[in-house]
N, C-alpha and C positions, 0 to 999 in steps of 0.2 A: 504494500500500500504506500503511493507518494506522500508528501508533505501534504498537498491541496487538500486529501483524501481524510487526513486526523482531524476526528470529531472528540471534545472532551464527553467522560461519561459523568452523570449526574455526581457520583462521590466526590471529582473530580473539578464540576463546579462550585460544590459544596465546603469543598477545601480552600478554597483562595476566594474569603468573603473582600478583602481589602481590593482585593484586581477589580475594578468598574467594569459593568454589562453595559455593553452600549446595543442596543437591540432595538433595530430600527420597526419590528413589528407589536410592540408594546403600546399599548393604548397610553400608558402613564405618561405626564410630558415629560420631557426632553430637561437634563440639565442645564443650569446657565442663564437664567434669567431671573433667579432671584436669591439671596444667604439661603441655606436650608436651614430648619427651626433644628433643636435639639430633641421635640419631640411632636406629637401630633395635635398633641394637646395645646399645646405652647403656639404651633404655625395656625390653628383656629382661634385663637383668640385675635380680635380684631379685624375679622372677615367683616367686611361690608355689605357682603350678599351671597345668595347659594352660589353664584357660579367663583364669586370671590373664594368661595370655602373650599370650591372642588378642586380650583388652581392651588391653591395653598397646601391642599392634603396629597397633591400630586407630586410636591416638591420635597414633601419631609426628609431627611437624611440624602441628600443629594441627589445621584440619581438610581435609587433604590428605592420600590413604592413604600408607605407607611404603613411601619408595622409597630404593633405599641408595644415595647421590647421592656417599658416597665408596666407594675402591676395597675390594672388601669382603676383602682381603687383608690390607687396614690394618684395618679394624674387626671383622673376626674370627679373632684371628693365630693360637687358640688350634687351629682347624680346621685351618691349614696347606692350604691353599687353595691350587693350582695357576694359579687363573683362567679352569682350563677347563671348558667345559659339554657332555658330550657327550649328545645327545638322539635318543631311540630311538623310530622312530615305523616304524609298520606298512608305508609305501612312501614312496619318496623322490617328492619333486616333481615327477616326468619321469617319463616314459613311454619306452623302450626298444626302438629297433628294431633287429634284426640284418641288415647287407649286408656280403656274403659279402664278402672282401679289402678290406674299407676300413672308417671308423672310426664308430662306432654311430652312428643316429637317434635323436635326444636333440629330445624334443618335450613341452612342458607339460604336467603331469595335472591335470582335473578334481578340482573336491572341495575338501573341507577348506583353503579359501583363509586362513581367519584362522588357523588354524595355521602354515601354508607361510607366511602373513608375521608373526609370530613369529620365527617359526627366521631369517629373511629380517632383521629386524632386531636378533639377538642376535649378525648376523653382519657387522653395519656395520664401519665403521673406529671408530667414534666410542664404540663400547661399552669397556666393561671388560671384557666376556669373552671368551674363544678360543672359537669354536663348532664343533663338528664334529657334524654328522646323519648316524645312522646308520640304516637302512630297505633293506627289501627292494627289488631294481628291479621288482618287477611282474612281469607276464608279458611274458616278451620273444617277440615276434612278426617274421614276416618284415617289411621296414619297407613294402613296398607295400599291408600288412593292415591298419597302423596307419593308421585313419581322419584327417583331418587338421581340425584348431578351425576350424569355423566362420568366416568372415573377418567383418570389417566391413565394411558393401556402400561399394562404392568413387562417391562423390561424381559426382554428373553421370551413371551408367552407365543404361542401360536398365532392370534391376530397382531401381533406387533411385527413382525414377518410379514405381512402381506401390503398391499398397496394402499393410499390413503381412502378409496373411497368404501375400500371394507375394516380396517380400523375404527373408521368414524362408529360411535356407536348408532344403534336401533334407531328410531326416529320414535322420540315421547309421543307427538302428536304432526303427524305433518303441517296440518293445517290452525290451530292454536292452540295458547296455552293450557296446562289444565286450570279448567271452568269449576266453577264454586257448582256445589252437589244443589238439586232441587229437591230433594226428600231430607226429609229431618233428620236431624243429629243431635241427641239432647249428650252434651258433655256435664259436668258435674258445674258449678258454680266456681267461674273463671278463680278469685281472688287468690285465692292459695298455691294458685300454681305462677304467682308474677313471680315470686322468687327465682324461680331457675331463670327467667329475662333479667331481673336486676344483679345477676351474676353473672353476666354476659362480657366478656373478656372486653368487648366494643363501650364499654359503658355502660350505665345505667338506662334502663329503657321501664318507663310507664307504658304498657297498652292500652288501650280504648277498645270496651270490650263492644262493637255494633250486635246489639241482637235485636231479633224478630221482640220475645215477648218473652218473661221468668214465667216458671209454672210457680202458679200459688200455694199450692200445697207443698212442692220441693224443691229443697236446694238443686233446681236444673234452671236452665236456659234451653231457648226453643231457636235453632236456626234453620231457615228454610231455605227463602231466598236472599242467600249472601251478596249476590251482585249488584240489589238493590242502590247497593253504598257508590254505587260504580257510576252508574245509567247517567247523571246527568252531565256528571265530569266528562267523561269521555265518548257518549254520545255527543254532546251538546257544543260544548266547553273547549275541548281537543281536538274533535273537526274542523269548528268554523277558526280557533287559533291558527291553525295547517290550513286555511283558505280553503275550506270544502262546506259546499252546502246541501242540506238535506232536501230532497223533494219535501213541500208543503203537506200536513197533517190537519186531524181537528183538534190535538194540540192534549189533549185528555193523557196521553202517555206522559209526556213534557211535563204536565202539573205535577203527577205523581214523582216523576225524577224530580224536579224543583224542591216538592217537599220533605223527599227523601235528602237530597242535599244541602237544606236548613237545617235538619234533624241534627246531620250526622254533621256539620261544623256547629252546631250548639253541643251534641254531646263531644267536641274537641275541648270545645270551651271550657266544661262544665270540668272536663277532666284537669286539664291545666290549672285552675284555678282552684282545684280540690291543693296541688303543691305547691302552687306559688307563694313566695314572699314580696313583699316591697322592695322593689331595688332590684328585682330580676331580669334578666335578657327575654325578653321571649323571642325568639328566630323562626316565623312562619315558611314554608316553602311548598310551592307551585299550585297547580289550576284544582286542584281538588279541596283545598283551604281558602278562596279565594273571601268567604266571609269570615271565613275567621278575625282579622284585624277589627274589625268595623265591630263586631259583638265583644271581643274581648278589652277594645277600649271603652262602649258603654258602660261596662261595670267597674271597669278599672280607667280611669279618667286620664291618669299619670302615669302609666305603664310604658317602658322601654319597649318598642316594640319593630318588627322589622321584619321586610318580607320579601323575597327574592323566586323571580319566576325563572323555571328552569328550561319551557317551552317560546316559539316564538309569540310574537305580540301583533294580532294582527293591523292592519289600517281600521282608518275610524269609517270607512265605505262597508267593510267586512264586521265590524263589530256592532253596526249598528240593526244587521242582521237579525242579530241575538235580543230577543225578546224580553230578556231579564237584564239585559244591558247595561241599565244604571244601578241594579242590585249590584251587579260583580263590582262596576269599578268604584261605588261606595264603600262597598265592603271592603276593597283595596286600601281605600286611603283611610282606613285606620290606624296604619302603619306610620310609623314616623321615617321609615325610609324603605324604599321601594329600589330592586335591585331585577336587571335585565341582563342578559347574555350579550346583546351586541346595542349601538349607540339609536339603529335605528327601528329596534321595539323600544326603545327608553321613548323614541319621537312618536311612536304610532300612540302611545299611552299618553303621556302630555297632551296630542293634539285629540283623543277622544275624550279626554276630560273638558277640554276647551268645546269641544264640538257638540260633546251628546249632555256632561254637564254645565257647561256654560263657566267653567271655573279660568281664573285666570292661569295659565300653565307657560312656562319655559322648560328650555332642558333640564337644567338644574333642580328644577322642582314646580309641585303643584300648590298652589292657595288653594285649601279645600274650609268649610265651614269656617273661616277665622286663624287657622292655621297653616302653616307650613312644611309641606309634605316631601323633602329629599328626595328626588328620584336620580340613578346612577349606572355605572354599566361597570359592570364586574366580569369579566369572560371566568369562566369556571374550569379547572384544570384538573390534571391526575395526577398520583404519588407516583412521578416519576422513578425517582428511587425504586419503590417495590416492584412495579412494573419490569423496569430492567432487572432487577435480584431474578425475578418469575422467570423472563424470557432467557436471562444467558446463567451459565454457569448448572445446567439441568442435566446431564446424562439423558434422561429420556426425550427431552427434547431435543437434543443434538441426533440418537439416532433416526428420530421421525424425518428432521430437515435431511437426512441422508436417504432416507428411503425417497422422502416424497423428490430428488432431485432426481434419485435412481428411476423413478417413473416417469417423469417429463423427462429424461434427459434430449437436449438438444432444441429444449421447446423451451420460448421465455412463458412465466406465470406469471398470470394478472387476476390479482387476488379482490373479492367481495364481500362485505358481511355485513346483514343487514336483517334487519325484523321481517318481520312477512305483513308490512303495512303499507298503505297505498302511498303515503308521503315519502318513503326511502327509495321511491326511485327505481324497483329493480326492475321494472318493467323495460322501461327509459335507458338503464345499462345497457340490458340485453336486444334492444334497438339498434344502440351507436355501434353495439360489437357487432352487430348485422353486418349495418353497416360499412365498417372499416373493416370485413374479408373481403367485402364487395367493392372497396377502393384498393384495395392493397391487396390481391388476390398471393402477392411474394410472401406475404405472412402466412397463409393457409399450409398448416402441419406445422408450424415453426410458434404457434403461438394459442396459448390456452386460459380460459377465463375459467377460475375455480370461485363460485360464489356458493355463501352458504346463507341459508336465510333462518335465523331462529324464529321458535313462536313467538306472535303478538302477544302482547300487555295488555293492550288494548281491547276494551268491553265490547266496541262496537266492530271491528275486524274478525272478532274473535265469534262473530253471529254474522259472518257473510254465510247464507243458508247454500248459496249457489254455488259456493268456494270459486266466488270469479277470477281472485285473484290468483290464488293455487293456480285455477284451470289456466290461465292466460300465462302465466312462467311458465308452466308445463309444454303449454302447444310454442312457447319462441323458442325453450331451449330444442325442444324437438324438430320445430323447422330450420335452426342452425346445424344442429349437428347433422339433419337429412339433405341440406343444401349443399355444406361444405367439409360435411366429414366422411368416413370410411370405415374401414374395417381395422386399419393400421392407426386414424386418427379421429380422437373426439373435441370437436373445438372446446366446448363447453361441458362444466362437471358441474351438475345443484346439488346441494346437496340441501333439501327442509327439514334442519335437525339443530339441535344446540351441541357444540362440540366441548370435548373437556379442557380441561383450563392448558393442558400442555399440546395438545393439538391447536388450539387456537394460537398462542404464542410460535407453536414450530410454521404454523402457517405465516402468520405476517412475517417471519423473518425470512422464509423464503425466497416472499414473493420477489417479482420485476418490479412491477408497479402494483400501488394499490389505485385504484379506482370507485370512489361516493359519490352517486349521481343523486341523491338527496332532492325533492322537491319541493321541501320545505322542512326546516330541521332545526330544532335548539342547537347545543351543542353537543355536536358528536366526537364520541370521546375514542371511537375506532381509530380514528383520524393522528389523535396524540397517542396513540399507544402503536400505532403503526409507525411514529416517525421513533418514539424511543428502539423497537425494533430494527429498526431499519440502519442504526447505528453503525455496521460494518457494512452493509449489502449498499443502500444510497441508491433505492430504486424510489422513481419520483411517483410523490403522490397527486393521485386528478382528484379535486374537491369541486364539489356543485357550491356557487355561487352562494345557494341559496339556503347553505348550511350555516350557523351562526358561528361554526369555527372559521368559515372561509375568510373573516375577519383579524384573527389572531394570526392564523398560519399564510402570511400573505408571498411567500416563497411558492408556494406550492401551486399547480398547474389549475385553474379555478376555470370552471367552464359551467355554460348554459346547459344544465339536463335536458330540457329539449328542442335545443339543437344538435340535433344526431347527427349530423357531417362533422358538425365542431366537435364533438365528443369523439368522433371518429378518427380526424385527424389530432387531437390531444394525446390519442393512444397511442398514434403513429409517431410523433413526437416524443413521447413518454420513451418507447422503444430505443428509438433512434439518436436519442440524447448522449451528449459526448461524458465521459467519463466526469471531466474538468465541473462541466456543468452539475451534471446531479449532484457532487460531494459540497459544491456551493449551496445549493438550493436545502441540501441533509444538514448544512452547519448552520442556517437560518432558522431551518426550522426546529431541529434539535434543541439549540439554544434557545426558543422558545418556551417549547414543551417543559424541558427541565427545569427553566428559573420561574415561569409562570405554574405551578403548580396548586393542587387544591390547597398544599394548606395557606400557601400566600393568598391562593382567592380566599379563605374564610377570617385571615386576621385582617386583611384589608379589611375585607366588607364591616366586619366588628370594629373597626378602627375607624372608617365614616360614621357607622350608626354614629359611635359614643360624640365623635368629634361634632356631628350636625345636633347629636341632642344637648350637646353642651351649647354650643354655641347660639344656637336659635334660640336655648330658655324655655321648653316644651312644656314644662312644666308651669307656666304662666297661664292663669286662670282666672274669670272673675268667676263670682260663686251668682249662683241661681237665686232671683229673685226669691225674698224671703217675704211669701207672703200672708204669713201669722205677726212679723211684724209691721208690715206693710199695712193689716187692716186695724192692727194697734192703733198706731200712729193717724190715722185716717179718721179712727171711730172720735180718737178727742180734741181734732183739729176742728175750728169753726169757719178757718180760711185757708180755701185750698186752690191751690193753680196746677193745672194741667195743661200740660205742653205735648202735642202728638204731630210726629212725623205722618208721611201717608203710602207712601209706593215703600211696602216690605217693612210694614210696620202696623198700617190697620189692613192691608191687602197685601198679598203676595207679588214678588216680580214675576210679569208678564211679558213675550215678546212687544207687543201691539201694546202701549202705552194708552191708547184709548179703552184696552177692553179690561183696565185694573179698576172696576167697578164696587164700591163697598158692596157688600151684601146685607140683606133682610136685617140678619143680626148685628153688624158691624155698624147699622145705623139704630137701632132700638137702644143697644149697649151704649153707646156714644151721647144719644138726645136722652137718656136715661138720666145717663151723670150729670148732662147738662143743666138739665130742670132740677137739680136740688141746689136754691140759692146761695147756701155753701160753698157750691164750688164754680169756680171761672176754668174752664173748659176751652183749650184753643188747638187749632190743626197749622200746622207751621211747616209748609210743602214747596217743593218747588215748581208745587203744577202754579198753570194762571190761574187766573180772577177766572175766567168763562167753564173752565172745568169745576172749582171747586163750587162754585155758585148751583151748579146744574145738579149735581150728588151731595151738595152736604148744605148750600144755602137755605135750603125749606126748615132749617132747624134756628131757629129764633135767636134763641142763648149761647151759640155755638159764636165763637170767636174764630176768624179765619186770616191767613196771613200767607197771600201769593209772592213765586219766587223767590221764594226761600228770603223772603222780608223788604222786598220790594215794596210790596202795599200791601194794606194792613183794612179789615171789615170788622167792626166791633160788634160784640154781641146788640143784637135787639135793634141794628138798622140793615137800611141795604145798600151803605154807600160805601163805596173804597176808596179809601187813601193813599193818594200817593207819594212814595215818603224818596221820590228819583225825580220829581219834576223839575225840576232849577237842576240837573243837573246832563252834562253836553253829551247829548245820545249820536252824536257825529261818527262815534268808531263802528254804528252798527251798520253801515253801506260796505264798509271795507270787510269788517268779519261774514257778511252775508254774499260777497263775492266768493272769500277763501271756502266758505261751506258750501257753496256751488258748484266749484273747481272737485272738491272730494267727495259732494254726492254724484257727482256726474262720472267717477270713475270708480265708486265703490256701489255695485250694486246692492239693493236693497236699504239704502239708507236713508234717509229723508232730514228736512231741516224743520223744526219747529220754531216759530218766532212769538214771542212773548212783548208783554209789553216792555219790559228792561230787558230780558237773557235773550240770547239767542242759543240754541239747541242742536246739535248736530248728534241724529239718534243711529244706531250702527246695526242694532237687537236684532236685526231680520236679515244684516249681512251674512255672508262666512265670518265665522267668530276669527279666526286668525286673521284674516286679508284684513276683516274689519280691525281686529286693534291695531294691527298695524300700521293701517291707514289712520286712526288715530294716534295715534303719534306720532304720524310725519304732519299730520294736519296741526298737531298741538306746538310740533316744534316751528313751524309758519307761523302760530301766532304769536307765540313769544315774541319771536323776531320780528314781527310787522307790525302790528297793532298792539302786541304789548310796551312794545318801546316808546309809542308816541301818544298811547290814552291809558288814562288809571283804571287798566280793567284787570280782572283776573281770568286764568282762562281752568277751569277745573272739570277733572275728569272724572265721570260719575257712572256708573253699573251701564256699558252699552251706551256711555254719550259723551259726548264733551261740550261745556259751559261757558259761556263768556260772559260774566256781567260785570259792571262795577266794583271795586274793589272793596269798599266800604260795605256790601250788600251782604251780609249770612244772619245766618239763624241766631247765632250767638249775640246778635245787635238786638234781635227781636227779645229774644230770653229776658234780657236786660233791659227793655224798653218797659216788659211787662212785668219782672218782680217788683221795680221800681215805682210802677204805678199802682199794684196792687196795695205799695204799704202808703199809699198815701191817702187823708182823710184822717184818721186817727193816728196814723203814723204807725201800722202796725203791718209788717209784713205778712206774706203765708205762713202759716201753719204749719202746712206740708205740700211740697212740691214732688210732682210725679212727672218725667220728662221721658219720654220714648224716642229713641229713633233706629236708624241700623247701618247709616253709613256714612263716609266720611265729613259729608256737610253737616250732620247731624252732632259732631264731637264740638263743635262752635259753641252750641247750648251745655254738652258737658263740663267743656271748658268754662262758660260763662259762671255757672253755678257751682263751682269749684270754687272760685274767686268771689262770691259774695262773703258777704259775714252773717249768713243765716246759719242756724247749727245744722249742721250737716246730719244730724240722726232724725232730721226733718227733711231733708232732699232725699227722694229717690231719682236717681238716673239710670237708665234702665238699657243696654242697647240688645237690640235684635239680633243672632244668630249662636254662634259655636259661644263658648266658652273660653276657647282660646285667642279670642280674637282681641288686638291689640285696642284697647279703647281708654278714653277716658270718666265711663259710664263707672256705678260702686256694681252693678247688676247687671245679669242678664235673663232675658228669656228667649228661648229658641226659635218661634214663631209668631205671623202674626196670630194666629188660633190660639195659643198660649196669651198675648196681650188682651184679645177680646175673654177669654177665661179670667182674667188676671181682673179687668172694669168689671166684669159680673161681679167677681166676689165685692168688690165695693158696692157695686150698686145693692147689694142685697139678695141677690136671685139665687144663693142659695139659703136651702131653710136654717133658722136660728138655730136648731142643733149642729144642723153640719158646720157652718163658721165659728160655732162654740169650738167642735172638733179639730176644726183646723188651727185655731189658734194655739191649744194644748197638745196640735201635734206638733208643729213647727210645722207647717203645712211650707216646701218650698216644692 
């Protein structure tokens, strides 16, 4: 082997931490543009913004990503940090068999291996964290049904002498995995047998026991149908992700999966929250927990929390599909940080939070409810190291690679391995190899495709009744090898089986090339474990585009799965490639696989959470309107002022700003309060005079106050006041031109004009083109008409604002306490102020600054609880404010407000 040809091996990197990885396919930036912090903890302080914080925690310790190399209890004391991580994954590691009077069959699962070593090494001795995994057991079967791994064929024996396609073992199922039993199985009462799981050399592991129903009379469980837990995820959920849609239904199955998928992330919940402490990690992962964040922060308000999806993320055209749409991606953002395989599912999610919820989103993160929700890209890796330990230095694996050369000899191998799902492509493979015998007829005898396809995982592949997919690989391989093979030569070897763990290793070290034609794909990890193989041989790998490693491993030969000429000639390429070239392309990517590694993916990702939950302050909260004292204070007050916002405050935001009409109740509740002479009742909006006139003028006593304090209508007349007349409304020809220019090129937007504001509304736009357009429109006015008239230009839920500078609610606030305490000179009582958005903090602000005692002001704002305000309260909705005036007004009966008062009723 030349100089070009030496690739270091993983121990090898491992040894010389001080030499700098310069590694042009790493997502992490680039050193040299800023000091590196001494810790990560240290480089988040002082972040200006999420995307401030991302650049910052990219730079820690040079150029090596951030890893928190101290105890992260010491470097984030402000969290109060446990040390523990409890991580919630779909199923535990092990498979589950039940024998009647004796203690479970506890046997490895298939699948998701970089994850299981993850959890496997958060659970070392040598870590700083306590780990505990929490996951359903699967479907428990009788343990004689539980098919048993594959072996490694045992040295010297009779099939170890024979060629590879009789080696392989038996085939468990051709066509899928083994399926959860439809007839009952009553095992004894789970609890007693967790122990043999919490002894599990991997960790600690809690099960989630899913059952049908307990019989009443016995310590048993009744399971029937196990799959239940499955149906919605991976019919539903896993399809439309992989950009697949189902022919249209009456939708009756869909419910039943829905409510089977509530159940089974409430009883996730219920289990987690049986162990949790304060101060805990919790680590949710992929499409089967997707409500989990969203219920586990209800009850747990301040909870560390963090979620990382393992599949792709599809476009917001694809996800809006999905019928439960804004269940899933609420349920998401109850995570305080959301983690993606590649940069652009991190964009498909932003942009459907923006699109299907309306929420403001960047890369960096989402504003959901009041909060802010980190969203990041973390590529997920393997344990390089054991990988290479498995593949080299095996006796049995050396003579396999000997046999299987002795049987191709003279033939390059181009190696496959792939599930038996519609998304991996193998159809699409065995096309482009059509294909390219059919271009390159000089390769025919000289060149053979060995792919092996294990069973699907998958609930809904695993119920193709037709087995179309089986049938369709069966009839390509069959018409390859009847087109361009013989009796001397077979192009193509399937094999529909799962092979053992030293057959699979001797296979990718063999190979030429490997070739993933993926058509949609998280991250596949055949891909990394074939370049660690491939360590001496530097046969090039072909990845499909459209796989989420093709990102990572950006050396390697990346082609369009269906373009079958291009796939064709990629092979022919692949082949024909110079020595010089592959050992370049094996040292890229090599270098890759072994410094990006799982356990670097899982300290990073825990080194953002900690670093965005420090820095953001998550734990910032007002507390829920308290309204046992709220009707205290109320009941012995004789002078009381009332201040109410209107859009998202007595009504809901609505696209169409004409159609946020109060309703029935919203106006009884409101003319209620107003009629008890007690109390001065005002609405303080930024609609005009001709809107609130038309919905709220018929109420006599009702005080109104247009344009957010433009003009002003006193209770018990019908005249409006205008408090802008003497002042020079000249800038409004110029602001009404600039609103012209950018409705005219932002579809769906319109201009409202007001008697002072003018209004440019966007709600009916594309929410993205439209912010965007507003803020190229906001930064025009700054520059033109803010410079040469005292106005302000403010941006408000789907608008932007131009009035007067002197013109908010906080003037009005303050027009009115002041006037209330005059005549006797006696202030209110008690002041009750609502609103829910940023014009609204003017009035919080104003009543801050009086010198009335403050255990007589309630300031109340509308939404999350985490939302940054100057309000002492909040309440969540408008239905919650209109509940909130009922109890004042009386309308509930004198026991129940007795009740509520002695309950603290919040």
């Amino acid at each position: 082997m030349n100089d070009a040809a030496v690739v270091e091996s993983p121990q090898q990197l491992n040894a010389a931490p001080d030499q700098p990885h310069t590694d042009q396919t790493s997502y992490f930036t680039s050193p040299g543009t800023v000091t590196p912090a001494d810790s990560p903890a240290k480089a988040a302080s002082g972040s200006r913004s999420s995307a401030d914080l991302l650049r910052r925690l990219s730079l820690v310790d040079g150029d090596r990503p951030a890893i928190p190399f101290l105890d992260p209890q010491v470097e984030y004391p402000a969290l109060n940090l446990t040390g523990r991580i409890l991580s919630a994954t779909f199923c535990i590691p092990h498979t589950l068999g039940f024998r009647s009077g004796r203690d479970w069959d506890i046997r490895p699962r298939r699948g998701t291996s970089a994850l299981f070593d993850s959890f496997a090494h958060l659970s070392e001795t040598g870590t700083v964290w306590d780990h505990t995994l929490v996951g359903w057991t699967g479907e428990i079967k009788p343990s004689d049904e539980i098919p048993s791994r594959p072996q490694s064929t045992v040295e010297g024996s009779s099939s170890s002498r024979n060629s590879l396609n009789k080696t392989l073992p038996v085939p468990l199922n051709n066509l899928s995995a083994p399926v959860p039993v439809d007839g009952s199985i009553r095992p004894s009462a789970p609890q007693p047998h967790e122990k043999q799981l919490r002894r599990d050399k991997g960790g600690k592991i809690v099960p989630v026991w899913l059952m049908d129903r307990s019989e009443d009379d016995k310590d048993d469980v009744v399971l029937v149908d196990q799959g239940r837990w499955r149906r919605y995820a991976e019919h539903e959920i896993y399809t439309l992700f992989h950009y697949k849609q189902h022919e249209p239904t009456d939708g009756r199955a869909e419910r039943r999966w829905w409510t089977d998928y509530c159940q089974m992330n409430q009883m996730f919940a219920d289990r987690i929250l049986e162990i949790y402490k304060p101060g805990d990690i919790v680590w949710v992962h992929d499409y089967h927990l997707l409500l989990l964040p969203s219920i586990l922060r209800q009850r747990l308000p301040h909870i560390h929390l963090g979620f990382f999806l393992h599949v792709p993320f599809p476009s917001s055209e694809f996800l809006r599909c999905l019928s439960r749409r804004k269940e899933i991606l609420t349920g998401v953002l109850g995570a305080n940080m959301i983690g993606f395989q590649t940069f652009s599912y991190s964009r498909h999610f932003s942009s459907c939070c923006t699109r299907i919820l309306g929420f403001d989103a960047v890369s960096a993160g989402v504003d959901a409810y009041g909060a802010h929700i980190a969203v990041d890209v973390f590529p997920i890796g393997i344990d390089a190291a054991a990988c290479a330990k498995l593949a080299y230095g095996n006796r049995v694996i050396e003579d396999k690679i000997q046999r299987i050369r002795a049987q191709y000899a003279g033939q390059k191998i181009i190696v496959g391995r792939d599930r038996l799902d519609t998304v991996r492509g193998v159809a699409q493979k065995l096309q482009a190899f059509e294909k390219f015998l059919e271009r390159h007829p000089e390769w025919r005898g000289k060149v053979v495709l060995i792919q092996v396809t294990s069973p699907t995982s998958i609930e809904e592949e695993k119920e193709d009744g037709g087995h179309k997919m089986a049938n369709k690989i069966s009839n390509l391989v069959a018409k390859i090898n009847g087109l361009y093979g013989g009796l001397e030569y077979t192009p193509v070897f399937h094999f529909p089986q799962y092979l053992s763990q030293d057959e699979y290793f001797a296979l990718l070290r063999v190979a030429d090339v490997g070739l993933i034609t993926s058509v949609r794909d998280g991250m596949n990890t055949t891909s990394l474990e074939y370049v660690v193989c491939q360590r001496d041989n530097h046969g090039p790998l072909i990845l499909s585009e459209f796989s989420g490693t093709a990102g990572s491993l950006t050396s390697a030969m990346h082609i369009n799965p269906w373009d079958l000429i291009g796939v064709a000639e990629a092979i022919h390429q692949a082949l024909t490639m110079p020595a010089e070239e592959k050992a370049n392309q094996q040292r890229i990517s090599y270098r890759h696989v072994t410094t990006n590694t799982v356990q670097l993916w899982q300290r990073t990702y825990l080194t953002r959470l900690l670093a965005n939950l420090a820095s953001f302050n998550q734990s910032f909260s007002t507390p829920p309107l308290d309204r046992a004292l709220l009707l205290t204070r109320f009941r012995v007050a004789k002078k009381r002022l009332f201040m109410f916002d209107y859009d998202g405050t007595l009504t809901p935001i609505v696209k169409d700003p004409q159609a946020a009409i109060p309703t029935d109740r919203v106006i009884r509740t409101i003319k209620t309060l107003a009629q008890d002479k007690r109390n001065a009742v005002w609405i303080i909006s930024g609609r005009d005079q001709a809107f609130l006139d038309e919905w709220m003028g018929h109420i006599p006593e009702l005080g109104l106050s247009a344009e957010h304090g433009s003009f002003i209508r006193h209770p018990e007349t019908d005249e409006w006041e205008n408090l802008t007349e003497k002042v020079d409304m000249g800038w409004q020809k110029e602001v009404m031109e600039i609103f012209q220019h950018y409705t005219e090129k932002t579809q769906g937007s319109f201009i409202e004009r007001k008697r002072i504001a003018l209004t440019w509304h966007y709600r009916r736009s594309d929410p993205e083109y439209g912010a965007f357009q507003a803020r190229e429109c906001k930064k025009h006015l700054e520059n033109t008409v803010g410079k040469k008239w005292d106005v302000e230009v403010m941006s408000g839920k789907a608008n932007l604002e131009v009035r007067p500078t002197f013109v908010n609610k906080g003037e009005i606030a303050k027009r009115l306490v002041t006037s209330y305490g005059i005549g006797k000179g006696e202030p209110p009582e008690f002041i009750l102020c609502l609103g829910d958005d940023n014009t609204d903090e003017d009035m919080f602000r104003t009543l801050r600054a009086t010198k009335l005692p403050q255990e007589n002001v309630f300031s109340v704002t509308v939404g999350a609880s985490s939302k940054q305000t100057l309000a002492s309260w909040h309440l969540l909705e408008p239905a919650d404010v209109i509940a909130a005036v009922a109890l004042l007004n009386g309308n509930l009966s004198g026991s129940t407000v007795d009740a509520t008062i002695a309950a603290g009723y919040s």
